[in-house]
C-alpha positions as CSV (number, residue, x, y, z in Angstrom):
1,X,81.2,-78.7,25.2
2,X,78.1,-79.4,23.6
3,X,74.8,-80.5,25.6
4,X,72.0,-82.6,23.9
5,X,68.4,-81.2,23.9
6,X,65.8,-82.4,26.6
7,X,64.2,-85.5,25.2
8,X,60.8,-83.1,25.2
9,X,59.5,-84.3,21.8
10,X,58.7,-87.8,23.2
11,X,56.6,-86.9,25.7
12,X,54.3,-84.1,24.0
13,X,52.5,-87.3,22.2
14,X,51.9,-88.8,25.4
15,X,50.0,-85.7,26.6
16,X,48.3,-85.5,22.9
17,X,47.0,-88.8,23.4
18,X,45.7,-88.6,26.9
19,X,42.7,-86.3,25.8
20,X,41.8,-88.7,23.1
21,X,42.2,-91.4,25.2
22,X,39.8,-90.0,28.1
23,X,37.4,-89.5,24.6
24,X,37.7,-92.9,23.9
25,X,36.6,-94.3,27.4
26,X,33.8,-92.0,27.9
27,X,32.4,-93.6,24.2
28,X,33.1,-97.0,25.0
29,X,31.1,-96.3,28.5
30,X,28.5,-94.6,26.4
31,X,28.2,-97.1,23.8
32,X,27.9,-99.9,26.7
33,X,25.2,-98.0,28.6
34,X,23.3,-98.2,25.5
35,X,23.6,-101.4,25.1
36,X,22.8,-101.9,28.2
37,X,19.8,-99.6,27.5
38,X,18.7,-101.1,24.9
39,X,19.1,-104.5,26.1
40,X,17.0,-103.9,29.0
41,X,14.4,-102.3,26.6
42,X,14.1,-105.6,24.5
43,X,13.2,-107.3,27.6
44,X,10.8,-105.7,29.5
45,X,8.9,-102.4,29.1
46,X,9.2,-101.0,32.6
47,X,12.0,-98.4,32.0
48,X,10.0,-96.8,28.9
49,X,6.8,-97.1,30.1
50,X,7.8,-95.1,33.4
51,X,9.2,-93.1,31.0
52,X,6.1,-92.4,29.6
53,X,4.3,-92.6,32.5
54,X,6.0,-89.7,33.8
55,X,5.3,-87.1,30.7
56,X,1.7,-88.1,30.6
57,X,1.2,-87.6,34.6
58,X,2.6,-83.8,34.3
59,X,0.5,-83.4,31.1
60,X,-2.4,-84.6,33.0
61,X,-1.9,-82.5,36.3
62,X,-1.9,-79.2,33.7
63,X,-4.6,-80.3,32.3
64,X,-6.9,-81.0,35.4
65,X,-5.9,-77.7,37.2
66,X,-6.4,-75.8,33.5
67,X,-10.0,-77.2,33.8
68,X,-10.7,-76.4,37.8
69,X,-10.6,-72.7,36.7
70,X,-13.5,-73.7,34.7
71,X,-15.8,-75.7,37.2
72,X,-18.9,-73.7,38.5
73,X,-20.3,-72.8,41.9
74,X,-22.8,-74.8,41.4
75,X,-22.6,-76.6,45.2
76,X,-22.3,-80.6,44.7
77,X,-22.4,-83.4,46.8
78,X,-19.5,-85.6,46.5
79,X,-18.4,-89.0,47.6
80,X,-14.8,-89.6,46.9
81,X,-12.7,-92.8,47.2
82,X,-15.5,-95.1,47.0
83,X,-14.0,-98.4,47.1
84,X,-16.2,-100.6,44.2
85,X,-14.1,-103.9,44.6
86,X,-10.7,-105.0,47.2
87,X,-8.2,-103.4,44.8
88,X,-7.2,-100.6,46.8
89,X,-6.7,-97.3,45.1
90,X,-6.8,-99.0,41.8
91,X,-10.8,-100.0,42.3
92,X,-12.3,-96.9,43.7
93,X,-14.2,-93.9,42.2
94,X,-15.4,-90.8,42.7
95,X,-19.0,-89.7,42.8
96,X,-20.1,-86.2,41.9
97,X,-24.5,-85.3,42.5
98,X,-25.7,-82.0,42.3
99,X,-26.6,-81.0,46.3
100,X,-30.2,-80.2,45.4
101,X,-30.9,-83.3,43.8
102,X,-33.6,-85.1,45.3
103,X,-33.9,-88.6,43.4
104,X,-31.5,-90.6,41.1
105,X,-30.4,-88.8,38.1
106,X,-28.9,-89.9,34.8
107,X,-25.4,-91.3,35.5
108,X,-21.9,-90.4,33.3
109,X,-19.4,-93.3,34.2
110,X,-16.4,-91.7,33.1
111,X,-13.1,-94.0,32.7
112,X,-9.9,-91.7,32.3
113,X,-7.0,-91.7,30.1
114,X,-3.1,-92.4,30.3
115,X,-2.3,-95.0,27.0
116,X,-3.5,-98.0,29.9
117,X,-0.4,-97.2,31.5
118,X,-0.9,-93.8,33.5
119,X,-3.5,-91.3,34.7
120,X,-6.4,-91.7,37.5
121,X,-9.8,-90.7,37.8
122,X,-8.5,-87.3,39.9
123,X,-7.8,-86.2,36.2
124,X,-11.4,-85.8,35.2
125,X,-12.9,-85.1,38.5
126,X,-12.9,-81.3,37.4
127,X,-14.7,-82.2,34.2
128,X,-17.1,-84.7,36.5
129,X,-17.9,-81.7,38.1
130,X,-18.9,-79.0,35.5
131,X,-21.4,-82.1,34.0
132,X,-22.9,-82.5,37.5
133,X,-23.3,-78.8,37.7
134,X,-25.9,-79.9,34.7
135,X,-28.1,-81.9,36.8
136,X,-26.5,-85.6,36.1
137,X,-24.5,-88.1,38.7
138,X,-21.1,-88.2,37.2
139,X,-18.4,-90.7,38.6
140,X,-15.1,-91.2,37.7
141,X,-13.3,-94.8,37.6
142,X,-10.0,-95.9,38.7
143,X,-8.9,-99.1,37.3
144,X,-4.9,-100.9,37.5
145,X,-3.0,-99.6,34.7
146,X,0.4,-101.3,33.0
147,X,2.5,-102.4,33.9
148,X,1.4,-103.4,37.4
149,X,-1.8,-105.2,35.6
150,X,-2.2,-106.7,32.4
151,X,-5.6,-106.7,30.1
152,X,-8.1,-107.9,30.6
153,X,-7.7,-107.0,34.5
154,X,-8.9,-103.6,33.8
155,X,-11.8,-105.0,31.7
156,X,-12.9,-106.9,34.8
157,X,-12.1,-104.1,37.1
158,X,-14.6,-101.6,35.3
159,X,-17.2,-104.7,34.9
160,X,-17.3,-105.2,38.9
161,X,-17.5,-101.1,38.8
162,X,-20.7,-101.1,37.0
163,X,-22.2,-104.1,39.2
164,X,-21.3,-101.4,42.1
165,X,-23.2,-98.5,40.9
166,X,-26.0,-101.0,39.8
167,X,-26.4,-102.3,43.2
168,X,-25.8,-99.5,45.4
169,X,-27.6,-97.1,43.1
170,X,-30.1,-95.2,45.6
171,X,-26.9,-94.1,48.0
172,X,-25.0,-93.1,44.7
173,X,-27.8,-90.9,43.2
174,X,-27.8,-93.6,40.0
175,X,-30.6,-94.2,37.7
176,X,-29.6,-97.4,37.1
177,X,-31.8,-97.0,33.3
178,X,-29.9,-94.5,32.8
179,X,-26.4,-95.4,32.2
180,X,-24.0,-93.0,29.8
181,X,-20.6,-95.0,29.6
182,X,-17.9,-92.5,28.5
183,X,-14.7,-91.9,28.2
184,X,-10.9,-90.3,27.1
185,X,-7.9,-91.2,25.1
186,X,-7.1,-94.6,26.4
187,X,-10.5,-94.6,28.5
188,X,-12.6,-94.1,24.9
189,X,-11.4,-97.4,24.2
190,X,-12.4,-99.0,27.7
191,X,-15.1,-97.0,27.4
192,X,-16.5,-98.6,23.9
193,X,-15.0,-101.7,24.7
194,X,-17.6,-101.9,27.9
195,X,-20.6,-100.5,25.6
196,X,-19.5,-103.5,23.2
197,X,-19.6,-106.2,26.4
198,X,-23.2,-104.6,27.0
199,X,-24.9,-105.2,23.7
200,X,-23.0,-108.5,21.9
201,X,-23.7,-111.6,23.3
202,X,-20.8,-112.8,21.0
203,X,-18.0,-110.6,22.2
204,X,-19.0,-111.1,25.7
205,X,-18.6,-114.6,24.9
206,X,-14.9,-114.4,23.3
207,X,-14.4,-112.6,26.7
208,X,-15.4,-115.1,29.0
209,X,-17.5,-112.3,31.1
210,X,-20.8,-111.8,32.2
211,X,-21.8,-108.2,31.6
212,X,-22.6,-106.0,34.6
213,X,-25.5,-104.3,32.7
214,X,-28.4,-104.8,29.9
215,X,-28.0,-103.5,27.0
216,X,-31.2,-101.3,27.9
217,X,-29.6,-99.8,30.7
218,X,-26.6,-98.0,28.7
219,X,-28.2,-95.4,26.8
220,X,-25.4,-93.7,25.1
221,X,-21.6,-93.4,25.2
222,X,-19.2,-90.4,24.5
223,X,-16.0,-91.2,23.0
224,X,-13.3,-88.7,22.9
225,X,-10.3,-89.1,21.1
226,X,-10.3,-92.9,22.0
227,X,-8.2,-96.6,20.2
228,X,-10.7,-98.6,18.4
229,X,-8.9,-100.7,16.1
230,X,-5.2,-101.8,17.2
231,X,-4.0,-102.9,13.8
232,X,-3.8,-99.1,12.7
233,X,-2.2,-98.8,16.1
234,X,0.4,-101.3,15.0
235,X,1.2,-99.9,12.1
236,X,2.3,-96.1,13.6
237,X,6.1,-95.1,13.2
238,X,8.0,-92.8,14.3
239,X,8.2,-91.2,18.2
240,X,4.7,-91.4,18.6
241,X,4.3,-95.5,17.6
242,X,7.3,-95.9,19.9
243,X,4.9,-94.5,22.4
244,X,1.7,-96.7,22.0
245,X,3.5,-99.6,21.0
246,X,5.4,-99.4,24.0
247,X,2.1,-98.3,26.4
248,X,0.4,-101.6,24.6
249,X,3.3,-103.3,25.5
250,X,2.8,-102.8,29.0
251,X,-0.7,-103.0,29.1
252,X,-1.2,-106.4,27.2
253,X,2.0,-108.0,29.2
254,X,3.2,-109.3,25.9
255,X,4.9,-108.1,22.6
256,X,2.9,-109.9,20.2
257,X,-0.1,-108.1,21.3
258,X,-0.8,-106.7,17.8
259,X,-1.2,-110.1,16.5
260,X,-2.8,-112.3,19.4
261,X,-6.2,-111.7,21.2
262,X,-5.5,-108.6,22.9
263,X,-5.2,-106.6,19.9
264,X,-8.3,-108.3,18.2
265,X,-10.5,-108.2,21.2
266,X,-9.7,-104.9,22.0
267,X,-10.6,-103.8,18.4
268,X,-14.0,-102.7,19.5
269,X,-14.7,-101.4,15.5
270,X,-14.5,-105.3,14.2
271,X,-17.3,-106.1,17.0
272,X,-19.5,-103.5,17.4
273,X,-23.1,-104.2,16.6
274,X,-26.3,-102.4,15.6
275,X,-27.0,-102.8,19.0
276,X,-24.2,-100.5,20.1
277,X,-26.0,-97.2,22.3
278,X,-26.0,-93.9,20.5
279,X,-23.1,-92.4,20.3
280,X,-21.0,-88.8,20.8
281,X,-17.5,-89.4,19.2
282,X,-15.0,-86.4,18.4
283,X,-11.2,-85.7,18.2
284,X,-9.6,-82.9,17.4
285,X,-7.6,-82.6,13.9
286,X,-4.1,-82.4,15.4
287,X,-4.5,-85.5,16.6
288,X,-3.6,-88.3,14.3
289,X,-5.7,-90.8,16.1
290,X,-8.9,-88.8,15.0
291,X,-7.7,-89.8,11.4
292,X,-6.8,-93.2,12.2
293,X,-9.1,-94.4,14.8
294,X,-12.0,-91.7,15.9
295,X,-13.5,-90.8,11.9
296,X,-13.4,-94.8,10.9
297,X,-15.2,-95.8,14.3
298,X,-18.1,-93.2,13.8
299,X,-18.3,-94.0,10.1
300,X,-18.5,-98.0,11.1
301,X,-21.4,-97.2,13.7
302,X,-23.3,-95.3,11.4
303,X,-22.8,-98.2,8.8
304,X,-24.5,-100.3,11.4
305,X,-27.0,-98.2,11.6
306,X,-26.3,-96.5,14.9
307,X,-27.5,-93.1,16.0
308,X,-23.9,-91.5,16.3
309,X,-23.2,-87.6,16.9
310,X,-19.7,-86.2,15.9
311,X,-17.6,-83.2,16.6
312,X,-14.6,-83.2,14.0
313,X,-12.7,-80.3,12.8
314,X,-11.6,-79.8,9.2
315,X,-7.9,-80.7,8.8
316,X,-6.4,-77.4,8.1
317,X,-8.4,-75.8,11.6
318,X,-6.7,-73.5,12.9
319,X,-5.3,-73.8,15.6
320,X,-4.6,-77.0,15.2
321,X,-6.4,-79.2,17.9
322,X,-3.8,-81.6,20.1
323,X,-5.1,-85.3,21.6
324,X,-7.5,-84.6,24.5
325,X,-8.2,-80.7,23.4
326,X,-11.9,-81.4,24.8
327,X,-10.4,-80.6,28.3
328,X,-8.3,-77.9,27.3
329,X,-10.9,-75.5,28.7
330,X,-9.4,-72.1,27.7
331,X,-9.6,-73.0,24.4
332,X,-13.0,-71.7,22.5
333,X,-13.0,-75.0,20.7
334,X,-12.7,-76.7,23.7
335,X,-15.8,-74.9,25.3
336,X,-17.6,-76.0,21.8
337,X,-17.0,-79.8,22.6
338,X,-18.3,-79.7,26.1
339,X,-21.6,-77.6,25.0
340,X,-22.1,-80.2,22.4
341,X,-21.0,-83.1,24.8
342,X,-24.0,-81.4,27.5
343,X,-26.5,-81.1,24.7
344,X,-25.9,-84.7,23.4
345,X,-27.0,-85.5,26.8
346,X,-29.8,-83.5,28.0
347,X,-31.0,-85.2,24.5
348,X,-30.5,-88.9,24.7
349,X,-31.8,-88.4,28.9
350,X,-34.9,-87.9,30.8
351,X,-35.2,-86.3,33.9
């Protein structure tokens, strides 16, 4: 009697194709996240710039506590959390004076980095404090970043900062003639952007806002490895023009910001004047904004005629020097930039 083989062959494919069809499900489910993904990235920036966000707020709590280990003992008197408008958090500052002060000193309003869409003014408290240690009132600004507020609110918000310290300059330790606006990364931009409100008429004008201060009362500005002109922004590639295309995008509330009035009026090199204050501009030659937007703004100013002091590094430095190296205090080059940054203002104050 003869018996017929088990009918094996025809199920072997079956169990073959069970593996590659798992494969194909978990691609199809991959493919339609990123769809999703990217779907929800064409519409609104919020999932990239938290993103972002989120990098830049670890980067900036290494970068605060490498810079406590270099604050002195020099004993201070602080004011912390003063609230400068009914913002909240968002519109309050930190005040630094040192304790044996015993009139108003020369005043460094610092605004803080992040790409407009992170950081706080707890990230440059520590380098408030070494310049106070100096003999100067130092105070560092919070404003709203993007996405939770669009430009110009943060113009506004450091405008109605300034009236603050003008107006309540005796209890801050302010000599109010004796302004130094200053500022980092994202902040050097706010920071030249206020300078620019101060001394043009015109561009206060486009603005629709009433400066806070004379021109006479800013007497400098120090500009560290800031955005001055937002078409060179534009025209980045790669992961890093994701990045600040995608910060801008935030911060301006629109996508066509590159071509509309927030990238022109936030161009501070197309409106600067000769009436701009003196200026200390560096960035260190890692950093491809010092190329693209630090070099070109201190060669426009001096074009104009302004008094401008830089700190550049030639490009094959070694080691190469990243975005915000002026706070990366164990660095030698680092402790060069804040010597010059001290000596830049013991020369352009009076005390």
């Amino acid at each position: 009697m003869t018996t017929s083989a088990p009918e094996v062959d025809s199920v072997r494919p079956k169990k073959a194709r069970r593996p590659w069809h798992r494969t194909k499900v978990a691609l199809a489910l991959i493919v339609a996240v990123t769809a999703v993904i990217a779907i929800i990235g064409a519409l609104t920036p919020w999932p990239s710039a938290m993103l972002i966000r989120a990098v830049f707020t670890k980067g900036g709590d290494e970068t605060a506590a490498e810079m406590d280990k270099h604050v002195p003992d020099t004993k201070l008197t602080e004011q912390l959390d003063v609230a400068y408008a009914d913002g909240g958090a968002d519109t309050t500052m930190d005040v630094f004076t040192p304790a044996s002060a015993s009139g108003p000193l020369p005043t460094v309003v610092w605004i803080h980095g992040g790409a407009w869409i992170s950081g706080s003014k707890k990230n440059v408290d520590p380098y408030m404090r070494i310049l106070a240690a100096e003999g100067y009132t130092t105070i560092a600004v919070n404003y709203t970043i993007g996405p939770e507020g669009v430009y110009p609110l943060a113009v506004h918000q450091l405008n109605d900062a300034l009236a603050y310290i003008d107006e309540h300059a005796d209890e801050l330790g302010v000599d109010p003639n004796q302004i130094v606006l200053a500022g980092d990364s994202a902040g050097g931009q706010l920071a030249s952007q206020m300078a620019t409100l101060m001394t043009s008429p015109d561009y206060a004008e486009i603005l629709d806002i009433t400066p806070a201060l004379t021109k006479d009362q800013v007497v400098a500005t120090v500009l560290n490895c800031g955005v001055y002109d937002l078409a060179a922004l534009a025209a980045l590639d790669g992961v890093v023009g994701w990045g600040l295309k995608t910060s801008m995008w935030a911060y301006a509330g629109t996508k066509t910001w590159a071509e509309d009035s927030t990238g022109s009026t936030m161009s501070t090199i197309d409106w600067v004047t000769e009436d701009f204050p003196t200026t200390y501009i560096s960035g260190g030659n890692g950093d491809g904004l010092t190329w693209l937007q630090s070099i070109p703004m201190a060669k426009r100013l001096d074009e104009l005629g302004v008094d401008v002091t830089t700190l550049f590094w030639p490009a094959p430095h070694e080691p190469a020097l990243p975005h915000e190296y002026q706070f990366h205090l164990d660095m030698p080059d680092a402790q060069t930039a804040l010597q010059k940054t001290i000596d830049f203002l013991n020369a352009h104050t009076t005390r």
